[in-house]
C-alpha positions as CSV (number, residue, x, y, z in Angstrom):
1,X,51.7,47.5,-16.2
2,X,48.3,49.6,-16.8
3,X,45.4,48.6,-14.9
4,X,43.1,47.7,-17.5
5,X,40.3,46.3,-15.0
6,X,40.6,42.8,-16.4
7,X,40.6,39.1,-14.9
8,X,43.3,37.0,-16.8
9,X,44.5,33.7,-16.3
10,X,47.6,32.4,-17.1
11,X,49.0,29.0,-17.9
12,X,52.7,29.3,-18.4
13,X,52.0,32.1,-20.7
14,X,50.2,35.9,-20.7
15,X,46.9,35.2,-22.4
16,X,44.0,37.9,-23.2
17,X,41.1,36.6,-21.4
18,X,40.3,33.4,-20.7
19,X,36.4,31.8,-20.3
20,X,35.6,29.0,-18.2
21,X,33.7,26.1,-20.0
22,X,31.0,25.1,-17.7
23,X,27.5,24.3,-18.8
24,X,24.6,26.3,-17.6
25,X,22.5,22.9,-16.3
26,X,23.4,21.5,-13.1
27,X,23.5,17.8,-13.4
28,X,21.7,15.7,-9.9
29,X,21.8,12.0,-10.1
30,X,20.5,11.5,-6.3
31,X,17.3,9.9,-6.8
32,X,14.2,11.8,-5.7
33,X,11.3,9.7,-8.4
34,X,8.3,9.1,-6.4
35,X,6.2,7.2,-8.6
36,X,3.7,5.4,-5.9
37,X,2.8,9.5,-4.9
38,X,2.2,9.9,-9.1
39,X,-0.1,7.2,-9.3
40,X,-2.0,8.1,-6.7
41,X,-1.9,11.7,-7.6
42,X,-3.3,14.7,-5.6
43,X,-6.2,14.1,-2.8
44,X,-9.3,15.5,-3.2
45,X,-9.6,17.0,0.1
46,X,-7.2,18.4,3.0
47,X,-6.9,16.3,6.7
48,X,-8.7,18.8,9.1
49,X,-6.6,17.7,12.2
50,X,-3.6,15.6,13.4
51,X,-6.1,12.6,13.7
52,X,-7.3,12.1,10.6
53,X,-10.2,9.6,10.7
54,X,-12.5,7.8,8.3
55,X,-15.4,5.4,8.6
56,X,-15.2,1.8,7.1
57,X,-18.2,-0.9,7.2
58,X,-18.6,-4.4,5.8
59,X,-21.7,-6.8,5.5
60,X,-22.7,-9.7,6.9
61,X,-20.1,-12.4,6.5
62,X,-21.5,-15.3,4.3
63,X,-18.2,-17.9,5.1
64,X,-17.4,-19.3,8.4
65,X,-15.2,-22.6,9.8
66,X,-16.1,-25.3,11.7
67,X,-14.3,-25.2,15.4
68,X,-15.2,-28.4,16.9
69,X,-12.1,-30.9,17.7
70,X,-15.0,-33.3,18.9
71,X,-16.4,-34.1,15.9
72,X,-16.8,-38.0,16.2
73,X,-19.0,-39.0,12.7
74,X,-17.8,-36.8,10.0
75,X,-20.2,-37.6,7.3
76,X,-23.1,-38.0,9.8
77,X,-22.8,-35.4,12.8
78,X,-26.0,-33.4,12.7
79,X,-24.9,-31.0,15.3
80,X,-21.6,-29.4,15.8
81,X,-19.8,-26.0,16.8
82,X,-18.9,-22.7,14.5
83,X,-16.6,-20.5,15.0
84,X,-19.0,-17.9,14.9
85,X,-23.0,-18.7,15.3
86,X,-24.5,-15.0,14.8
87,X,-24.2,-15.7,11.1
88,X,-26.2,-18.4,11.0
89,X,-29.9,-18.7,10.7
90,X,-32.3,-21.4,10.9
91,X,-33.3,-21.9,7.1
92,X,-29.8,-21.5,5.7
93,X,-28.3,-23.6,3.4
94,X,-24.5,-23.9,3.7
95,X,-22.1,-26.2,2.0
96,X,-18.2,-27.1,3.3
97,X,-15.5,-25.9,1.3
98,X,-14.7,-28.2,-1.5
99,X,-17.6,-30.1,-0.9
100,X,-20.7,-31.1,-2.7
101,X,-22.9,-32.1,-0.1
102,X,-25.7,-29.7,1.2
103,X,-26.4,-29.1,4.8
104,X,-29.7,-26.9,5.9
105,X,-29.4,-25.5,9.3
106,X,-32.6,-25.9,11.4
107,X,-31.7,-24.1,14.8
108,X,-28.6,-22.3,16.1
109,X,-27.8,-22.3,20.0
110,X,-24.7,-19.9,20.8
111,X,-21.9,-21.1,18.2
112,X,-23.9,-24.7,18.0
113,X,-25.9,-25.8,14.6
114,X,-28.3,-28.5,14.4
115,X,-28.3,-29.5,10.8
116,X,-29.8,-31.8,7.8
117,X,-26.8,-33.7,6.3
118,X,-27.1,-34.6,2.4
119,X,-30.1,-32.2,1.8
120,X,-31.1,-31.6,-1.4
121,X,-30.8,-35.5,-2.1
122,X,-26.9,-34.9,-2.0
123,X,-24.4,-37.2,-0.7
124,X,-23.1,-36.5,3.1
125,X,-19.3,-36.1,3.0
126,X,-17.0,-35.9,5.9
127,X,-16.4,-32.4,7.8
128,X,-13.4,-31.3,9.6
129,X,-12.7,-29.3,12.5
130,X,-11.4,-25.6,10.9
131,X,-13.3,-26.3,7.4
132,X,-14.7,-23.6,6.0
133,X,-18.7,-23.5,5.7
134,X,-20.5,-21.5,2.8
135,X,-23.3,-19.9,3.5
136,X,-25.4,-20.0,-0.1
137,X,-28.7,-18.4,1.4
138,X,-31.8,-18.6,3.4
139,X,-34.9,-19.7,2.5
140,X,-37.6,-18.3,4.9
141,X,-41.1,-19.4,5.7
142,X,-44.2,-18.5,3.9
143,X,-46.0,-16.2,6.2
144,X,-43.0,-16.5,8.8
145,X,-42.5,-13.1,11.3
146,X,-39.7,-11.5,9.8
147,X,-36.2,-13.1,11.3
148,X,-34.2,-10.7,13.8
149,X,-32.7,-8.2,12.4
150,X,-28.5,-8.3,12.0
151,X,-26.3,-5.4,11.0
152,X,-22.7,-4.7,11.3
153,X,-21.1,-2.0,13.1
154,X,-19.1,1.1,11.5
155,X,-15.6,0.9,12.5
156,X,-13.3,4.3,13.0
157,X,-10.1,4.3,11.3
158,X,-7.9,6.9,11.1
159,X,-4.2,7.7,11.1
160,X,-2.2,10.8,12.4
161,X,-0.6,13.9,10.7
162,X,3.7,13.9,10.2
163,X,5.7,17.1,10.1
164,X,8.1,17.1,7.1
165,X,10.5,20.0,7.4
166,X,14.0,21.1,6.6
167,X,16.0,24.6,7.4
168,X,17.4,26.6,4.2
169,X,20.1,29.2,5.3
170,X,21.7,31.6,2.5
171,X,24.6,34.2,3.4
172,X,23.8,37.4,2.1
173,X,27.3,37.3,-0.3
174,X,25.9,34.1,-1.4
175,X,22.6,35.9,-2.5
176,X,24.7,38.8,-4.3
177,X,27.0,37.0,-6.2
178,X,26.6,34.9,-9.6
179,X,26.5,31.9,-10.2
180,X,26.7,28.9,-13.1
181,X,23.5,27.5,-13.8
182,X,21.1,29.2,-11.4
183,X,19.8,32.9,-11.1
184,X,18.8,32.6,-7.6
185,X,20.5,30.4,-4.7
186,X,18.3,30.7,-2.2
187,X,15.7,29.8,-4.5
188,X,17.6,26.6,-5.8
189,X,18.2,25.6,-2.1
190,X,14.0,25.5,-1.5
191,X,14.0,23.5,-4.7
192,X,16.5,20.7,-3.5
193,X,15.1,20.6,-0.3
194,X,11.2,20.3,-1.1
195,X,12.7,17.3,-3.5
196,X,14.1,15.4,-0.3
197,X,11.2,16.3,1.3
198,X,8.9,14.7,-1.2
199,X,10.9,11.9,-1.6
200,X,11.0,11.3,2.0
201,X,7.0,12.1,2.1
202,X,6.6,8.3,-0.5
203,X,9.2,6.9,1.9
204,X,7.6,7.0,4.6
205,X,3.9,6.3,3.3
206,X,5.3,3.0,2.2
207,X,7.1,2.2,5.2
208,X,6.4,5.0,8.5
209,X,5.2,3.6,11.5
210,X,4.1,5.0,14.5
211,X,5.2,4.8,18.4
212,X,3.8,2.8,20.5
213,X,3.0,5.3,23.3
214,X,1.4,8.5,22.6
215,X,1.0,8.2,18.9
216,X,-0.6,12.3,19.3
217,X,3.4,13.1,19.9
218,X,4.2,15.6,22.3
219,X,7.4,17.3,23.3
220,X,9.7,14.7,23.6
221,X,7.6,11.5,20.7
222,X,7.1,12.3,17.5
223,X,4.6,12.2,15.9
224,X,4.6,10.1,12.9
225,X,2.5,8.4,9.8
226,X,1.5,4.7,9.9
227,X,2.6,3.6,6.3
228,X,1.2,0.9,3.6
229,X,3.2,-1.7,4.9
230,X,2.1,-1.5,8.4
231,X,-1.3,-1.4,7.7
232,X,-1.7,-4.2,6.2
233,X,-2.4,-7.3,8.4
234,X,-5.1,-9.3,7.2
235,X,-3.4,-10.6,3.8
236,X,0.4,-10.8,4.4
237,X,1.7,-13.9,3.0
238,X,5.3,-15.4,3.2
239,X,7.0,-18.5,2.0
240,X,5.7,-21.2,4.0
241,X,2.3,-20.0,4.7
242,X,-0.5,-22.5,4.8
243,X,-1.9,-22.5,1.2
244,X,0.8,-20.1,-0.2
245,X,2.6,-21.5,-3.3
246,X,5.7,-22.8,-2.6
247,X,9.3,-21.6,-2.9
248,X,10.9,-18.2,-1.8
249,X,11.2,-16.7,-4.8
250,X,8.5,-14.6,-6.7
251,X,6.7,-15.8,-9.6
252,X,3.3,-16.2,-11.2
253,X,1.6,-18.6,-9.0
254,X,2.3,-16.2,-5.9
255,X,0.6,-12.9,-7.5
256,X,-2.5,-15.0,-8.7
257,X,-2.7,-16.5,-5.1
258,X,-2.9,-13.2,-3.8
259,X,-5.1,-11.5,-6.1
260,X,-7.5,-14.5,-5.7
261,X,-7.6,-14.2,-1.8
262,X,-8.2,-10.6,-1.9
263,X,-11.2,-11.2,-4.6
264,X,-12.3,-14.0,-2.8
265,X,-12.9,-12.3,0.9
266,X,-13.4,-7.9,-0.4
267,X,-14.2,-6.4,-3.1
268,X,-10.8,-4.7,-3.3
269,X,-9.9,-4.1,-6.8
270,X,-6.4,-4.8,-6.8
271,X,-4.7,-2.5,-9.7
272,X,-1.5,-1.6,-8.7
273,X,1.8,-3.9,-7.8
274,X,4.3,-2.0,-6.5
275,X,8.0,-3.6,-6.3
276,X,11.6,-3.0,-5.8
277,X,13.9,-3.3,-8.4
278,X,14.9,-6.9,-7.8
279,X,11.6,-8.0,-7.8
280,X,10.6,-5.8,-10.9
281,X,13.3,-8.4,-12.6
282,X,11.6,-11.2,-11.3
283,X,8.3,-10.2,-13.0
284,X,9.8,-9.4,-16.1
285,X,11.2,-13.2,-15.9
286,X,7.5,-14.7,-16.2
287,X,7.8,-14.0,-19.9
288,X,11.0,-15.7,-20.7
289,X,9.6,-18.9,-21.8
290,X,6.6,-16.9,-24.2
291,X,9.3,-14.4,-25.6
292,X,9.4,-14.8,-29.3
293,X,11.8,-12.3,-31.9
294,X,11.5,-12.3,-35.5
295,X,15.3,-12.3,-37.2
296,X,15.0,-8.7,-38.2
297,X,14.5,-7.6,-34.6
298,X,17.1,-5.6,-33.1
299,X,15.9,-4.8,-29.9
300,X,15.6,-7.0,-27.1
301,X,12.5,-6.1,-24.8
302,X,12.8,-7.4,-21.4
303,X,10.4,-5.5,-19.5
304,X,6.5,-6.1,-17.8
305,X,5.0,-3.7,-17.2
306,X,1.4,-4.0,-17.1
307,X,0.2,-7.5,-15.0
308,X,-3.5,-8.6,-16.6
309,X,-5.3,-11.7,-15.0
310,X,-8.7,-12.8,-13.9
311,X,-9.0,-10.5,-10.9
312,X,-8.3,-7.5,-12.2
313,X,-5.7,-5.3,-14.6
314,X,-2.6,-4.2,-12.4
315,X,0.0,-1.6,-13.2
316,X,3.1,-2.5,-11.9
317,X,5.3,0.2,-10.3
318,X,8.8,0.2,-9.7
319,X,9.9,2.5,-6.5
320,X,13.1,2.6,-4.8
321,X,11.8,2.4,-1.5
322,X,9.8,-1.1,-1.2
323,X,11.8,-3.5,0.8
324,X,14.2,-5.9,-1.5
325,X,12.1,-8.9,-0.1
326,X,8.5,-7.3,-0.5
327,X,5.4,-7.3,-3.1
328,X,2.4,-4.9,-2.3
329,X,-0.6,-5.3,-4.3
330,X,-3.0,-2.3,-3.8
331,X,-6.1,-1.0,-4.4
332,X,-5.4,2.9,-5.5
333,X,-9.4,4.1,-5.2
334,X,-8.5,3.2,-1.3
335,X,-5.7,4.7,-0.6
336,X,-5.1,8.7,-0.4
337,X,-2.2,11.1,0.9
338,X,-4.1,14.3,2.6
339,X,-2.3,17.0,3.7
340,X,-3.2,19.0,6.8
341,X,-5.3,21.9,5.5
342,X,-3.3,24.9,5.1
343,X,0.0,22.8,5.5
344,X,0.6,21.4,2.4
345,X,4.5,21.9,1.5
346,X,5.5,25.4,1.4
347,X,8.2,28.0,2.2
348,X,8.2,30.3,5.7
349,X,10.4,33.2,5.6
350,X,12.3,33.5,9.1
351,X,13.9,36.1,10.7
352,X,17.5,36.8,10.0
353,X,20.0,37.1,12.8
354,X,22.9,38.1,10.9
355,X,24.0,38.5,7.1
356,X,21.8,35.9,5.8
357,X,19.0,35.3,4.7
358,X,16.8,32.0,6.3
359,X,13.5,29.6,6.0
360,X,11.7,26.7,6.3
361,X,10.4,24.4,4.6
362,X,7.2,22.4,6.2
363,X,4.5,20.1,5.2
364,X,2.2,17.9,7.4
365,X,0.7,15.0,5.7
366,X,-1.5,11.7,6.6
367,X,-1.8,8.6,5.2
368,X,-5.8,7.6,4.2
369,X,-6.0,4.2,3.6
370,X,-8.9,2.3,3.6
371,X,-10.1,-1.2,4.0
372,X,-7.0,-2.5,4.7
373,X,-8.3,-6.3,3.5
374,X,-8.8,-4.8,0.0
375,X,-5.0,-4.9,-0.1
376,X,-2.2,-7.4,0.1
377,X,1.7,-7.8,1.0
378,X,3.8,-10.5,0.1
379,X,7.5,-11.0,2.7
380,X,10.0,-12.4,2.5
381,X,10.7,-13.3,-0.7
382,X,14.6,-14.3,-2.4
């Protein structure tokens, strides 16, 4: 038989020439979405070192409780202990949570208060060791010296850099021949990689933590992020907590609760609630009893996805990476992923030792966020 140069396949029979039928896309169905690292969306600046830092402040707490066990004559104690006397004054008019009686201070010793019970021509009502006391305002002296003067310090935060990385290794036969739905394989192996990469990058901002010793790594600790959900320690709330609406699983009553205590002590502006998919389903329930069709409907819409109450419009965000049994309700103005300058992701050609060709892909990125009471967490929820 002639040589005629030809590939031919054969199936039981001599045929001409015979084309594969493969499509030119290549099809991925791992998923790599990252939609907390969208809504977010790129920093405005770069980290300048592994320690990234950032200054927070607050003012002069106007709430306080009452930490006196002794208390003996609730609706007629004119003295009794705080929990924390530096924010009183003599002059100030405070009033117990849930309360309408007013009390004016007239001296403060340590964490003591000597007080006027049912000022105002109000009616004294009992008070109770761990109550909460308002402070409304104080009403100074005509011609009085100015009062001592009261500041807050300004607290350093910070977090430290991560190194994301991953090797890409192509043989040199692998670079020279063709292939089905890509022009270039060692470019579609950077593209797959910086994928994982960012997918691990949202991963880990929702969930990193760092060790316990040496946090600034060295050769044998990693160095590692400290993520949302670490972070946040001030308003956590789970089943069972005191004032927390009862039952395990999520609904209405639980996301007010915690949009109400984060409005109520910062002024975080909660706009972003950021859920697994179970719990996504659990939001869409709160409209099942509202839900209305009209009979020529013919699509069923089952789906929430903006949350709009009192305290604030929220956006709620489905990621693959929240915990099944967790609700995070954030504040995105606080909340930033730097990179460290010069090392955002990116490519770095290595040398070859053989008949390949070989890289790296590398990023170093920190987690910004700020004010971690402007933010809240809900566990362990069914």
């Amino acid at each position: 038989m002639a040589f005629t140069g030809k590939a031919t396949y054969s199936a039981g029979i001599t045929l001409p020439e015979i084309a594969e039928d493969v499509s030119d896309l290549i099809g991925i169905i791992s998923p790599s979405e990252v939609p907390l690292l969208d809504a977010i969306g790129d920093p405005l600046r770069e980290a300048k070192s592994t320690y990234h830092e950032w200054l927070e402040d607050s003012l002069v707490p106007n709430k306080d409780t009452v930490s006196d066990s002794s208390i003996s004559d609730p609706d007629g104690e004119t003295s009794f202990d705080v929990a924390n006397g530096d924010r009183f004054r003599a002059g100030d008019q405070i009033q117990a949570e849930n309360s309408e009686e007013l009390i004016l201070i007239t001296g403060v010793s340590g964490n003591t208060i000597t007080v006027v019970r049912g000022y105002a021509g109000t009616t004294a009502e009992n008070i109770a060791n761990g109550q909460v006391i308002k402070i409304l305002g104080n009403a100074a002296l005509e011609g009085d010296d100015k009062p001592a003067a009261r500041f807050t310090n300004r607290v350093r935060c910070g977090n430290y850099t991560q190194i994301f990385t991953a090797g890409v290794e192509v043989s040199g036969t692998n670079i020279a021949a063709g292939h089905l739905g890509i022009s270039d394989e060692m470019d579609y192996q950077k593209a797959e990689r910086l994928r994982e990469l960012v997918r691990d990058l949202e991963n880990t901002v929702i969930n990193g933590g760092q060790p316990s010793a040496n946090p600034q790594g060295g050769a044998s600790v990693r160095r590692s992020m400290k993520g949302i959900v670490q972070n946040i320690t001030t308003n956590v709330f789970r089943p069972g907590s005191s004032g927390f609406p009862s039952g395990t699983g999520l609904d209405e009553a639980k996301i007010n609760y915690v949009l109400r205590q984060i409005w109520e002590n910062s002024n975080g502006n909660v706009d972003l609630i950021v859920v697994g998919g179970y719990q996504k389903r659990k939001i869409n329930s709160f409209l099942i009893t509202s839900r209305s069709f009209w009979p020529a409907d013919k699509a069923y819409t089952d789906m929430v996805s903006v949350y709009e109450s009192d305290f604030g419009v929220c956006r709620i965000l489905t990621s693959r990476w929240i915990p099944q049994d967790a609700v995070l309700l954030l504040d995105s103005s606080r909340i930033s992923v730097l990179p460290l300058a010069g090392r955002s992701f990116h490519f770095k050609p290595l040398a070859s030792g053989g008949d390949y060709e070989s890289g790296q892909l590398i990023g170093e990125y920190t987690l910004e966020f700020k004010n971690e009471a402007a933010h809240g967490l809900i566990r362990d929820l069914v």
